[in-house]
C-alpha positions, -999 to 999 in steps of 0.1 A, spaced: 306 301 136 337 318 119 370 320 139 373 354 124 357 380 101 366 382 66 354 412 47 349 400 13 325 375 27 309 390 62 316 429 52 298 427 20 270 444 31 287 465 61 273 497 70 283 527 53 309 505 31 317 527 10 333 549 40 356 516 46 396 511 42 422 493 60 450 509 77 484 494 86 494 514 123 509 506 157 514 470 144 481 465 138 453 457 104 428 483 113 390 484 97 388 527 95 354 544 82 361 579 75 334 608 64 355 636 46 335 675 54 356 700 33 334 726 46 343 719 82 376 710 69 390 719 113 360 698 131 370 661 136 350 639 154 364 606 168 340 578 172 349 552 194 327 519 203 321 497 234 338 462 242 323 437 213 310 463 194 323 474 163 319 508 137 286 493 132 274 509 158 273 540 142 259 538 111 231 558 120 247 587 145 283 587 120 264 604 85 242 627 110 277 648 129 294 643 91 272 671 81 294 693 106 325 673 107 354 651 97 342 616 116 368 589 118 357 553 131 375 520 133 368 486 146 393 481 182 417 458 186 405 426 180 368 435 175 352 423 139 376 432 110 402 451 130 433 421 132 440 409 166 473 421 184 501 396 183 501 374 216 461 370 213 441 377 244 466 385 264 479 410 247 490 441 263 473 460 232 440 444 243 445 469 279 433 501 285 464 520 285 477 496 256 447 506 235 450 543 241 486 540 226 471 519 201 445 545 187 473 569 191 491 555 168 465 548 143 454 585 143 491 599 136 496 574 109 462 594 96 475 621 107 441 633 125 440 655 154 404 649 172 386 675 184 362 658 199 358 622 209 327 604 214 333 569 237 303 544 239 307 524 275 342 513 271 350 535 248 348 563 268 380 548 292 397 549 260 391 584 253 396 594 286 430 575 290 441 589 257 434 622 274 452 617 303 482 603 286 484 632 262 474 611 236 446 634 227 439 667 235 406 677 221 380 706 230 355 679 246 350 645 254 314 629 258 305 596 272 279 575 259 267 554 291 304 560 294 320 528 316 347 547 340 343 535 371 350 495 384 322 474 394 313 475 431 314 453 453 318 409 446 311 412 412 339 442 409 362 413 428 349 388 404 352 406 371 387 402 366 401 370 371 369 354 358 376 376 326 412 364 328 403 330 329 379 327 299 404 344 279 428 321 287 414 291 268 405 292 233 377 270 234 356 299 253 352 321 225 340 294 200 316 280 228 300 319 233 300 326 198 281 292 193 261 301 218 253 338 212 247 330 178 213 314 186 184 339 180 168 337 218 206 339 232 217 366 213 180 384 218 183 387 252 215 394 255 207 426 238 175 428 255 199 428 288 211 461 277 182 480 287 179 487 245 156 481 219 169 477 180 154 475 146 165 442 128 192 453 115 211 462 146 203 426 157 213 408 129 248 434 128 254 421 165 245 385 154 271 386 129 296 395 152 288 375 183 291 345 155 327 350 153 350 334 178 378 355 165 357 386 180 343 373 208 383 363 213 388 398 212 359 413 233 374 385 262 410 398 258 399 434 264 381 425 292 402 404 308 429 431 304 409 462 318 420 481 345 392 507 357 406 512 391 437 533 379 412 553 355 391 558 381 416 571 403 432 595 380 399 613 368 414 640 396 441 649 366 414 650 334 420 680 316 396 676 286 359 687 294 337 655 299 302 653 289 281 623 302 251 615 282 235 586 299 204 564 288 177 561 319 171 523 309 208 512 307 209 481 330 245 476 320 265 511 336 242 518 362 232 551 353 239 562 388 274 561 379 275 596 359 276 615 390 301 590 408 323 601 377 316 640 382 322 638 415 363 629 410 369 653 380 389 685 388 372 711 404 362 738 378 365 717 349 333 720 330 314 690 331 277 682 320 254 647 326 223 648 303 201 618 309 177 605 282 143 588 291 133 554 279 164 544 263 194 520 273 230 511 271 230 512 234 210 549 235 226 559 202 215 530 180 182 536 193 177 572 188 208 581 163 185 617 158 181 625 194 222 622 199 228 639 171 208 666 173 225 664 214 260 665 199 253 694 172 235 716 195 265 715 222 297 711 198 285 722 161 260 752 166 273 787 165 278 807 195 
């Protein structure tokens, strides 16, 4: 157990390394993968992950779009090799509205202009907040078993101060990274997902579940979330949403997708696209199939 990633040791063999740099924006250390398409020098594609993920999680999907695009990545606050906002988990940069300013300021100190972004689970409330807040403004936004909407019910009254309260004490993330760390724990964790992955996705997520400084960071963001506001201002999303939505995923019921359509604007194009037998973690699974999903709709000529 680490209390934080360091790259010379635990990014040696990061995917796609080569596509690696570190950033210095909005007061922050950022991890940043960037694929450069002269060709398609006005097509920019922002990838952003789920809560304790990391750019790892598109190694295989990242390469396929940077056929047709510029694609920036980066690690979240707090998450694997991106440095943790001052004030630790409870930091306000560790919110939803305080990471949407966040990435905002990481893309103008790149000077990027997105035009599309492509959210996994959580990541899709940060694209869509950037959205709302004028943060972004890009031609689409899709939603990988996109996370918009608050739990229901006791566990949605649960969720937060429980969250809170983990976050809260540093011993937490040492005891879950310890714990999560152990091959059975961390399997079915994963296997919790609704998802299936090669090796190397499990040993990826092993790495980073071994990290208390990450798992410190995955607590803070959760603890710090705020769907009900999102939720309620869906009414006022401008940017066309796109929900892609794995059948299997037992984390974001997939039910949800049309929950999410249902408060959108009316007239403002919208599409849900379900795919069969896979889970939460759909495009680590079947990078190909979302690809070819994502060229089709966004890349293909008219």
């Amino acid at each position: 157990m680490s209390e934080r990633l360091v790259w010379e040791r635990d990014g040696r063999d990061w995917p796609h390394r080569e596509r690696s740099r570190f950033i210095e924006a909005a007061g922050l250390r950022w991890h940043v993968q960037h694929w450069l398409q002269p060709d398609q020098p006005h097509q920019r594609v922002l990838l952003v992950h789920g809560t304790g993920s990391s750019t790892h999680s598109w190694r295989g999907l990242a390469p396929l779009l940077a056929q047709h695009a510029q694609v920036i990545a980066m690690d979240l606050p707090g998450h694997a090799f991106t440095g943790m906002p001052s004030g630790g988990a409870a930091s306000a940069q560790l919110s939803l509205p305080g990471m949407a300013e966040a990435v905002a300021g990481l893309l103008q100190t790149l000077d990027v202009r997105p035009t599309l972004v492509i959210g996994h689970s959580a990541g899709a409330a940060v694209a869509v907040r950037m959205a709302l807040d004028a943060r972004v403004q890009p031609r689409a936004i899709m939603g990988l078993n996109a996370a918009l909407l608050p739990l229901r019910g006791l566990a949605g009254q649960l969720f937060s101060p429980v969250a809170k309260l983990m976050a809260s004490s540093s011993l937490v993330p040492r005891f879950f990274s310890a714990r999560a760390a152990e091959p059975a724990v961390l399997a079915r964790l994963l296997a919790s997902t609704g998802s299936t992955l090669d090796a190397e996705g499990m040993a990826l997520y092993g790495r980073l579940v071994s990290s208390a400084g990450h798992a410190a960071g995955a607590l803070g963001m959760m603890a710090n979330w705020d769907l009900q506001t999102l939720a309620h201002q869906l009414s006022r999303l401008q940017s066309p949403l796109d929900l892609v939505v794995g059948a299997r995923d037992h984390t974001v019921p997939p039910a949800q997708a049309q929950r999410v359509l249902a408060r959108l604007p009316a007239g403002l194009p919208s599409s849900l696209t379900q795919l069969p037998g896979l889970g939460h973690l759909a495009h680590e699974e079947q990078p190909e199939q979302v690809a070819e999903l994502v060229i089709k709709r966004y890349f293909s000529p008219v």
